[in-house]
Every structure is written in structure tokens, then in C-alpha cells.
N, C-alpha and C positions, 0 to 999 in steps of 0.2 A: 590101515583101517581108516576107511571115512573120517572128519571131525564135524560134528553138530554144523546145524544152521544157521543156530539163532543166536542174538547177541550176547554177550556176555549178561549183562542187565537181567533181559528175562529166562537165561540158564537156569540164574542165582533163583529166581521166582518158582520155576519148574522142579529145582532140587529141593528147595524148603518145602513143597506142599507135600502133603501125605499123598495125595492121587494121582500127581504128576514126574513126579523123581526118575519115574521111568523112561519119561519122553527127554529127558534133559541132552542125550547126544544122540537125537536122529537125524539123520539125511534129510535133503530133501525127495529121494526117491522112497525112504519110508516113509515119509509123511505123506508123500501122495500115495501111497500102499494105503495109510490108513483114513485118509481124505476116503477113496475108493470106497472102501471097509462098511466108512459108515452111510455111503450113496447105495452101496450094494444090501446091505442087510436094513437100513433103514426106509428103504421103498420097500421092502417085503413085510415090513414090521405089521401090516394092518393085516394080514395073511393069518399072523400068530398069537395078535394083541386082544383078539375075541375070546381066545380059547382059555386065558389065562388069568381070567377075571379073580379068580379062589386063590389065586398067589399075593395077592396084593396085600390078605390078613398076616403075615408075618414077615418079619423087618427084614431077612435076607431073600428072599424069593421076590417077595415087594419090591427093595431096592431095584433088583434085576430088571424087573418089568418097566420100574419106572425109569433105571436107563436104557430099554428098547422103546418104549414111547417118547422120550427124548429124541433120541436120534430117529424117528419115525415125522418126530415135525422141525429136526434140524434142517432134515431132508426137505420137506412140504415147507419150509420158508422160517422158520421160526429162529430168530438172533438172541439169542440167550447169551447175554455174559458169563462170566466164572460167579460172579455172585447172583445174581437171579437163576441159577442152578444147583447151587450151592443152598439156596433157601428152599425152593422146593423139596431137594432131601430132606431138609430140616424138618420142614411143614408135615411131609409124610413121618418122618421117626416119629414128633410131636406126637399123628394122630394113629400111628399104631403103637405105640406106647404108653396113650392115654392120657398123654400131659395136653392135648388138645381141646379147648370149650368148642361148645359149642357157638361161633360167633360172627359176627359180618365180615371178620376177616376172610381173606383168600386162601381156602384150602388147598391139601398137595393136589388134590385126584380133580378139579379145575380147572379148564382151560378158559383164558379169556377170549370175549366175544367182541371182535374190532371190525365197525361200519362207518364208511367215510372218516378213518384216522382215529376214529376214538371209540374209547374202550366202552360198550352199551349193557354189561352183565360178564356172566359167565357160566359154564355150562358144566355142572357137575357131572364127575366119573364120565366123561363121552365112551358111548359102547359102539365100536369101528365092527364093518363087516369086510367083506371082501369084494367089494365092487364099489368101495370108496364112500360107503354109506357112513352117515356117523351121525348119534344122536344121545341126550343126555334132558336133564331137569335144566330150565335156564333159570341163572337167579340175576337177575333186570339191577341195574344199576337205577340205582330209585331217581337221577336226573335225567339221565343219559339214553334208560331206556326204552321209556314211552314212545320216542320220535322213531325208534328202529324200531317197534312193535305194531305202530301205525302205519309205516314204511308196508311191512310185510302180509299185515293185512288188508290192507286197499290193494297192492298190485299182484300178478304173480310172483311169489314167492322166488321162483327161479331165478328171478330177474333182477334179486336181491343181493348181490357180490357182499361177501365175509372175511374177515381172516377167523378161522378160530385152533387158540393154539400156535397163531401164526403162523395157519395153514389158509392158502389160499383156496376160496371154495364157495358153492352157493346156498341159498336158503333151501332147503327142497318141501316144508311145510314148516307154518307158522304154530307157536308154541300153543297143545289142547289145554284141555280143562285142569288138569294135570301140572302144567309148565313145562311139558314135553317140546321140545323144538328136534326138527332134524335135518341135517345139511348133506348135500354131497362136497368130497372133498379130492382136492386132486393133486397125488403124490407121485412124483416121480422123478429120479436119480438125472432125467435129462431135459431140465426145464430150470429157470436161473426166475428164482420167485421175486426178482427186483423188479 
């Protein structure tokens, strides 16, 4: 039988968590199975991410969706540690559980909105379509985000490069009356978002 990859050190890491115990003696030919796994299902994620908005109000079908939107912008660029992952569950249990105020904190359903390196808002619940549309409420970071606001309103919008989410992608209209903003976004399993 194969023996694990990884060092000793972080075996001991992988066996103590509750969510990883399982990965504790893979190969490196399963881990690039599940490398694969999540290039493969998580570029299709925007495919399915629309359909499934009504999952979200209950802690286990919500969890789900919230780890296929995960790996939907693991995929699209986005570098989440174990702990800024680990908080978004959180954030989400909080606010379907109802232990969540309502507050300036960053909520689970959230993605943040980063123009030239820094963080300028964030774009509540984004609702993805299938041709890489994506669009949500933005809430302006009250320093940050006047200068991307004015950014997007003087030129075309297009020409306004994003991450949001930590998805690489552009402006496609500036935020209406509303605080509606919407971007195109561009996901895909064979593109190296560094």
C-alpha cells in the first residue's frame, strides 16, 4: 500500500481536525485526483450556483453550496487559508442560526471587492449566471471606496480590472440607484490566476 505524502508535522495536523482526518495518508497521485476534482467541478460551479439560491436558508444544504462556491473561486484565484474558511462557515452558521446582528461586519454570503490591491467594499449574496455574469448590492468601504466608485464612473466600466471573491474579472456597469454593481468574471480550470 502507498504511504502518505506529507510530513509527519502536518499528518499530526490533518488527523486532529474534524474535516481532514481523512486526507491524512494520500498519495500524491490522489491528491492530484483531488487537485483535478476541484478544477473540474469547480469551473462548472457557476453552471449550478444560480439555480440554488433557496438552499442557502438551511444549515446543511447551505453549507453545501457554500463549499461549491468555495471551490468555484478556489478555482477563479481566490487563496483562502484553513482559517479564512473556516470563518466563513462560521459567519454563515451565525446567520442561519440567527446568532448574526445585523452589522458592518463581513457577512458569510460576501464577497470582497479588490481594485489595485485593496480591499474597496463588498458585494453582497453575488448572483453568477452562466456566461460569467455576476452581480450583487455593493457595500463601499466608506475610505476605500469613493476612489473605485469615481474610477468607474468617469471611464468605461470594462476597463476597470477587479478581483472579487478573488476572482479575477471586470467592471461590466457601475453600481445603480440601488447599489447594484455587476461584473463579468472569468473562471477556468486552465488559467494560473497569479
Amino acid at each position: 500500500m502507498p504511504t502518505g505524502m506529507f510530513s509527519d508535522e502536518f499528518r499530526e495536523r490533518l488527523r486532529i481536525g474534524k474535516y481532514s482526518r481523512w486526507a491524512v495518508d494520500l498519495t500524491e497521485q490522489q491528491l492530484e485526483a483531488v487537485i483535478w476534482m476541484i478544477g473540474e467541478y469547480g469551473s462548472r460551479a457557476s453552471d449550478v450556483l444560480p439555480r440554488l439560491t433557496e438552499l442557502w436558508k438551511s444549515e446543511g444544504s447551505g453549507r453545501a453550496v457554500l463549499a461549491l462556491e468555495s471551490l468555484f473561486r478556489v478555482v477563479g484565484g481566490d487563496r483562502p487559508d484553513r482559517s479564512e474558511s473556516s470563518s466563513r462557515v462560521n459567519a454563515f452558521l451565525a446567520e442561519v442560526r440567527g446568532y448574526a446582528e445585523d452589522s458592518e461586519d463581513q457577512r458569510s454570503r460576501e464577497w470582497p471587492l479588490d481594485w489595485r490591491g485593496q480591499t474597496v467594499g463588498w458585494v453582497r449574496a453575488p448572483l453568477l449566471d452562466d456566461y460569467g455574469n455576476c452581480s450583487g448590492v455593493w457595500r463601499a468601504d466608506p475610505i476605500k471606496g469613493s476612489d473605485f466608485l469615481a474610477q468607474v464612473r468617469k471611464s468605461p466600466p470594462e476597463e476597470t480590472e477587479v478581483r472579487i471573491g478573488g476572482i479575477f474579472g471586470w467592471v461590466r456597469s457601475p453600481p445603480d440607484d440601488s447599489g447594484c454593481i455587476a461584473f463579468w468574471l472569468h473562471v477556468s480550470p486552465h488559467n494560473n490566476p497569479s
